[in-house]
C-alpha positions, 0 to 999 in steps of 0.5 A: 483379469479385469477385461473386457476393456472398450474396444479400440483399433490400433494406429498404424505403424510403419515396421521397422527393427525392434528398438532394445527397449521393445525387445527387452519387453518382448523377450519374456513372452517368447520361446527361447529353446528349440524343441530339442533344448538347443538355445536359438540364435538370433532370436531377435531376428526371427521377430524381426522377421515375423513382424516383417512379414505380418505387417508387409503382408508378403508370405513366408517364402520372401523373408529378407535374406538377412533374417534367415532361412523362411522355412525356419521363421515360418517353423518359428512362428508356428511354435509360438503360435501352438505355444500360446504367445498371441492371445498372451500378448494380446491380453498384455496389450489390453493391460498395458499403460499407454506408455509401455513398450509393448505398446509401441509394437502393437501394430506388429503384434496385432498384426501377426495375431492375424495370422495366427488365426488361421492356427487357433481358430474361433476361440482366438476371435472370440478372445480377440472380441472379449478384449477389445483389440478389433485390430487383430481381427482378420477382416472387419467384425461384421463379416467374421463369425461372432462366437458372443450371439448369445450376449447379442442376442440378449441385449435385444428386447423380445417384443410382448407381441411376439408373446401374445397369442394374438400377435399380428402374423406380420410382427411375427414374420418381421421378428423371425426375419431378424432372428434368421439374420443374425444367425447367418451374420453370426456365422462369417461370410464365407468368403471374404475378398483379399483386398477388404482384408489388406484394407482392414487397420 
């Protein structure tokens, strides 16, 4: 797979139902069977609700009446998610011509990739970072854990002085005092207020 691509943040858009021709390109990527084997109903819905719920952010519990029960989407949801669908669409998205249908719910997706985050963890930022698709980050990169410091790291010249035994003690401590700030900015604020995270496109 050629990634990473450069790193691009997604317009905007406000939600709406999922057109066929969206649905159509959606369909693959999803689970169509309950655990049981059962086929589900109104499996459009469900997204329509997910999508509703991610790019509203409301929680789970006010999904509209005419989408199902919330306990039901929310279980949903997190099929999907241990399932693996968010970094597969996610890398579809980063593949995808401009005038794919999955482009056209990009917002959405990256969106509820937000919040499947809080399920998968650092290893779905660090995907997120490779690819490119800021967007579906949960808050701004700077104030998120960078799992990729070592690339960071690397593109930064090690001065000679630093190497010299007669280095200047102040180069030194000017060096180490950047060192010990990139490793607290690899490692995320710890808190990050709610209103910077709603504001993030």
């Amino acid at each position: 797979m050629p990634l990473p691509h450069a790193s691009r943040l997604t317009p905007p858009r406000p939600w709406s139902r999922l057109s066929d021709s969206e649905w159509a390109a959606l369909l693959p990527y999803l689970l169509h069977r309950s655990p049981q084997g059962r086929p589900i109903p109104e499996l459009r819905a469900r997204m329509d609700a997910i999508f509703h719920t991610a790019c509203t952010h409301s929680p789970w519990r006010e999904v509209p009446p005419e989408f199902g029960k919330p306990d039901t989407v929310s279980r949903y949801f997190r099929r999907l998610t241990h399932a693996g669908l968010w970094p597969r669409l996610l890398e579809a998205l980063a593949e995808a011509a401009p005038a794919h249908p999955l482009r056209a719910i990009e917002h959405f997706i990256v969106r509820a990739a937000r919040r499947a985050h809080r399920i998968l963890g650092h290893r779905f930022l660090l995907l997120i970072r490779r690819i490119g698709l800021r967007s579906a980050l949960p808050a701004p990169p700077w104030l998120l854990p960078d799992p990729l410091l070592s690339e960071t790291l690397a593109r930064l010249p090690l001065p000679a002085a630093l190497l010299a035994a007669a280095a200047p003690r102040s180069g030194r401590a000017a060096w180490f005092s950047s060192l010990s700030r990139l490793l607290r900015d690899a490692g995320g604020r710890a808190r990050i207020p709610r209103a910077v995270r709603l504001g993030w496109p």
